[in-house]
PATOR-180394 format. One record per residue (C-alpha): residue number from 0; residue in three letters; chain; x, y, z negated. Coordinates in steps of 0.02 Angstrom, whole numbers, plus 50000, padded with zeros to 5 digits. Each point is the difference from the previous one (the first is absolute). Layout:
# PATOR-180394
   n res chain     u     v     w
 NUM ala     A     X     Y     Z
...
This chain:
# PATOR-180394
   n res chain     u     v     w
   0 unk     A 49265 50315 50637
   1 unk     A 50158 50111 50020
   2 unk     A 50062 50012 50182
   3 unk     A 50191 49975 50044
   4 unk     A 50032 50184 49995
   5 unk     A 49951 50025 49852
   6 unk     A 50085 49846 49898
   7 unk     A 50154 50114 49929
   8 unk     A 49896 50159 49958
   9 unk     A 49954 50001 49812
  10 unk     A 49800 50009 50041
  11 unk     A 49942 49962 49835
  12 unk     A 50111 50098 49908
  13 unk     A 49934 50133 50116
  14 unk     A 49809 49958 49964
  15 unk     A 50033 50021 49814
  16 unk     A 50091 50167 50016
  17 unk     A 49870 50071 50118
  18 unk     A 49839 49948 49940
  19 unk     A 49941 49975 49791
  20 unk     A 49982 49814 50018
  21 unk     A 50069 49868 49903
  22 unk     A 50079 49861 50124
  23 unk     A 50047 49817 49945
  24 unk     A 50073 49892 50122
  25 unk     A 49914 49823 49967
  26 unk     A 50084 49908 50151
  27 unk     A 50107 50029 50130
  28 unk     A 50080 49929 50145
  29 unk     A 50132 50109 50118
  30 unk     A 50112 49952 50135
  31 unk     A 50075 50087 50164
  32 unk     A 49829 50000 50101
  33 unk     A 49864 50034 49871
  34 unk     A 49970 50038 49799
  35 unk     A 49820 49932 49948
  36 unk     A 49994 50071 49830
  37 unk     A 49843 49969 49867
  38 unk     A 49979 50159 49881
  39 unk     A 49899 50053 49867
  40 unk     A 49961 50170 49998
  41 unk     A 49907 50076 49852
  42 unk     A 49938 50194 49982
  43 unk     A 49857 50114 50054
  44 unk     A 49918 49931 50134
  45 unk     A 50025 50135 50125
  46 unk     A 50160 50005 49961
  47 unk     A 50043 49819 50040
  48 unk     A 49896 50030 50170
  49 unk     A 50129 50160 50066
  50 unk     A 50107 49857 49920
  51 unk     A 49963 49873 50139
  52 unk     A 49958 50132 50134
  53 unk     A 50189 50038 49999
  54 unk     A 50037 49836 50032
  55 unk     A 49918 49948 50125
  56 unk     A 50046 50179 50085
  57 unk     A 50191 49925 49974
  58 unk     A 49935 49870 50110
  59 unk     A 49986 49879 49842
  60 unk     A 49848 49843 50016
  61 unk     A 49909 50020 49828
  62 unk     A 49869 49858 49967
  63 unk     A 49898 50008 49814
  64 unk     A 50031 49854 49907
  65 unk     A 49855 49931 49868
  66 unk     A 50008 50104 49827
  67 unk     A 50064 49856 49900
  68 unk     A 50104 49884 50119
  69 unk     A 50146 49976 49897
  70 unk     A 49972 50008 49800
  71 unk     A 50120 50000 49889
């Protein structure tokens, strides 16, 4: 969940410059007051932890979601 402040700032644009992840946006819903967002990331494992360390250090709510929740 993205707070207000951040709704404007390219944050996942960000994520895949600084970090060697792979991000897919599978659902998203943004308005003035919040951004709740539902992304796949795929790399190395550590690197997808620093991944989600920086965001929640931007002051961003990250929740896992179940491997598998929406197939294709």
């Amino acid at each position: 969940m993205f707070p207000s402040r951040l709704i404007t700032r390219p944050v996942l644009w960000e994520l895949a410059k600084e970090f060697n992840i792979v991000t897919n946006v599978r659902q998203a819903s943004v308005n003035e007051e919040v951004g709740v967002v539902s992304l796949e990331l795929d790399g190395e494992r550590e690197e997808i932890k620093k991944a989600i360390a920086w965001l929640e250090e931007l002051g961003i709510k990250v929740e896992p979601v179940e491997i598998g929740t929406i197939a294709s």
